[in-house]
C-alpha positions in Angstrom: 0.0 0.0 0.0 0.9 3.3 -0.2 0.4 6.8 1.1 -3.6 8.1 1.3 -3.6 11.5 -0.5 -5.6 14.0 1.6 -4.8 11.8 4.7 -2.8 14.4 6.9 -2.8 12.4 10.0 0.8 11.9 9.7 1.0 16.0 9.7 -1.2 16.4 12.4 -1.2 14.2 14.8 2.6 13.5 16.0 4.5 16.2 17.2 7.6 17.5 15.2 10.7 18.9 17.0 12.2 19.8 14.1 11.9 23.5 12.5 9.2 23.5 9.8 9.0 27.0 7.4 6.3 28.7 9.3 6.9 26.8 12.4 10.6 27.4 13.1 10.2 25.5 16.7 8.6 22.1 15.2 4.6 22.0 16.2 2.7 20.0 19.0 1.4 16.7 18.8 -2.4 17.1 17.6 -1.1 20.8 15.9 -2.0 21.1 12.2 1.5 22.0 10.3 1.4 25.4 8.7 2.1 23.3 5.6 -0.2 21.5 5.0 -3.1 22.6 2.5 -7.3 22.2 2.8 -6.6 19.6 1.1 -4.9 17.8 3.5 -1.4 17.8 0.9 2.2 18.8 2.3 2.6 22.2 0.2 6.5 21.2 0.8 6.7 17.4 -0.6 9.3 17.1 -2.9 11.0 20.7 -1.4 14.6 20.8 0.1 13.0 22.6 3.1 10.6 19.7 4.0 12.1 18.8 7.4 14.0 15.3 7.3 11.7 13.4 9.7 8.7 14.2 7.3 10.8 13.2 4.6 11.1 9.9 6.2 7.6 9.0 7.3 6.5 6.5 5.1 3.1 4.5 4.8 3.3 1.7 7.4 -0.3 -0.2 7.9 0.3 -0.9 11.4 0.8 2.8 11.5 -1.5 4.2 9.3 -4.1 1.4 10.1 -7.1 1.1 7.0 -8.2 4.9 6.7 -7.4 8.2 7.9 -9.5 8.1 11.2 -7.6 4.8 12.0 -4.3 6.9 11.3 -5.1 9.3 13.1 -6.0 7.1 16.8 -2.6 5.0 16.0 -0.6 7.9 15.5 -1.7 9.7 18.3 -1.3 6.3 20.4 2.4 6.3 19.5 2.7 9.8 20.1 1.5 9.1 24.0 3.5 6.5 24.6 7.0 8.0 23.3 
């Protein structure tokens, strides 16, 4: 499988310590990143300024579970527990 266009969870619901343009001390978990457009797409993927850890994240089922709402509870799960 791969990445849900329009998801966002992966922008939203983790916090980021890393400096994002916009948000030059990371964001909160459960923040929605400056960067991220209505429709739910990274206005940075692809860009050299898209922080490394985004860069990284990459579609994982037990992460992302079967739709966006799962995404969003498993993410947010991890997030608590780290």
């Amino acid at each position: 499988m791969t990445c849900r266009a329009g998801c966002g969870a992966c922008c939203i619901a983790p916090s980021i310590s890393s400096p994002i343009p916009g948000m030059p001390r990371g964001k909160p978990a459960g923040v929605r990143c400056v960067q991220l457009d209505e429709s739910n797409l990274c206005r940075l993927f692809g860009d050299p300024e898209r922080p490394d850890v985004c860069h990284r994240f990459d579609f994982d089922v037990e992460v992302c579970g079967k739709n966006r709402e799962d995404a969003m509870f498993l993410i947010t799960e991890l997030e608590d527990m780290t």
